[in-house]
N, C-alpha and C positions, 0 to 999 in steps of 0.2 A: 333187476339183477338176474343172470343165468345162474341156473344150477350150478355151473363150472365154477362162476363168478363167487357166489358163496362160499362154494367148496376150496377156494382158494385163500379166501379168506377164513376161513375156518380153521386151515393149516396156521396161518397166518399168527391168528389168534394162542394155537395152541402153541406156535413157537416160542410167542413170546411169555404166556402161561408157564414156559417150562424155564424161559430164563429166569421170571417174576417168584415162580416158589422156588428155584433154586436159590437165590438172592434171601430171599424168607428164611429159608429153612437155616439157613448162617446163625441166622439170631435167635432159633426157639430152639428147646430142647426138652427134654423126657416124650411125654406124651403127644406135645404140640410138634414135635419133629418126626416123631413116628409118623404122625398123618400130616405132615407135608412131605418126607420120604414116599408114605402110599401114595398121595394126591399129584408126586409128579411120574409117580410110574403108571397112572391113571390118564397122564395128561400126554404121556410119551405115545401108550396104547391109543388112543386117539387120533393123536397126529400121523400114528403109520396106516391106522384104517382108513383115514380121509385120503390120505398118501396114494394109498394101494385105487382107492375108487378115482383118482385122478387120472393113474397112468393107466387104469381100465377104460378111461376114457380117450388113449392116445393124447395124454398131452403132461407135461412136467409139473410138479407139485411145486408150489414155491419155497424157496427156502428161506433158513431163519436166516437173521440180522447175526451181525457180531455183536451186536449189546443191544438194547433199547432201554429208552429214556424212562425211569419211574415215575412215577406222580409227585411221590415225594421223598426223602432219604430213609434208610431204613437202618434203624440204628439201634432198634432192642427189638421184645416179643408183641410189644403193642404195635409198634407201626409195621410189624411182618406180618401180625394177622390181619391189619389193614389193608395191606397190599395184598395176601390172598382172597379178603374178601371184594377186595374193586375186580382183581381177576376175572374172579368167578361171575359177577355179574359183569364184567364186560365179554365173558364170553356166551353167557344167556342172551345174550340179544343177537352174538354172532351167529349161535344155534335158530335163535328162531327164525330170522335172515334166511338160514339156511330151509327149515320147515315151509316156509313161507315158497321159495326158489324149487325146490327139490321135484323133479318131472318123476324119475324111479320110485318105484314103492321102498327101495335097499335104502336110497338116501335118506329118503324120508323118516322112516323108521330108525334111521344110525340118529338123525338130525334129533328126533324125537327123546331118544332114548339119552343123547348128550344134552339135552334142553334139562332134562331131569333130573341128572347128575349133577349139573351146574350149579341148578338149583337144591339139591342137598347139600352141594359143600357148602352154598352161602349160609344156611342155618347152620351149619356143624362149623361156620367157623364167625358164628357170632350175628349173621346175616337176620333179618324181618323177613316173615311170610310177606310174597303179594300173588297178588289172584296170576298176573300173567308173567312171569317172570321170564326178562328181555326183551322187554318191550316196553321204554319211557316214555 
């Protein structure tokens, strides 16, 4: 996979990250909605930075879908923290994808810096330690 390739996918991911906790954030409220509220203006910031390194690159960042498919229905607080925790670890793998790809030190270190974000939301939102996280 190219740098570009990851990085495409990386928007990718964050797209659908942003449709996935806004879907979430429907069904939680007080505290569990405050931090999916922050988590997707975290996921927003993200997706313009990958954005921005795309079209630094001469070339067009991909865009989101009009919807995408969930895992499974999301119908109270349990199955929305479900669905931000699959997120979060399906974008730990996109991040290390991307660690893995990244030729710039700028990538690298964005790639790095979201690998570890990913992986705090997964514990802050119910997720297990693993030694490498994003990588099955």
């Amino acid at each position: 996979m190219t740098e570009l390739e990851a990085l495409q996918a990386a928007i990718a991911g964050e797209h659908a990250a942003l449709y996935g906790v806004g879907v979430a954030g429907g069904k939680l409220s007080g505290a569990r909605f405050g931090a999916a509220t922050t988590l997707y203006e975290r996921h927003r910031s993200r997706r313009d930075q990958l954005a921005q390194l795309v079209i630094e690159s001469g070339e067009t960042p991909a865009a989101a879908e009009p919807a995408y498919d969930l895992p499974q229905p999301v119908t109270n607080a349990t199955t929305a923290i479900a669905l931000v925790l699959g997120l979060e670890r399906r974008l730990a793998a996109v991040y290390g994808d991307l660690v893995e790809a990244a030729e710039q030190d700028r990538t690298r270190t964005f790639a790095v810096q979201a690998l570890i974000a990913t992986s705090r939301e997964q514990l802050a939102w119910g997720g297990k330690p693993t030694a490498f996280p994003g990588q099955v």
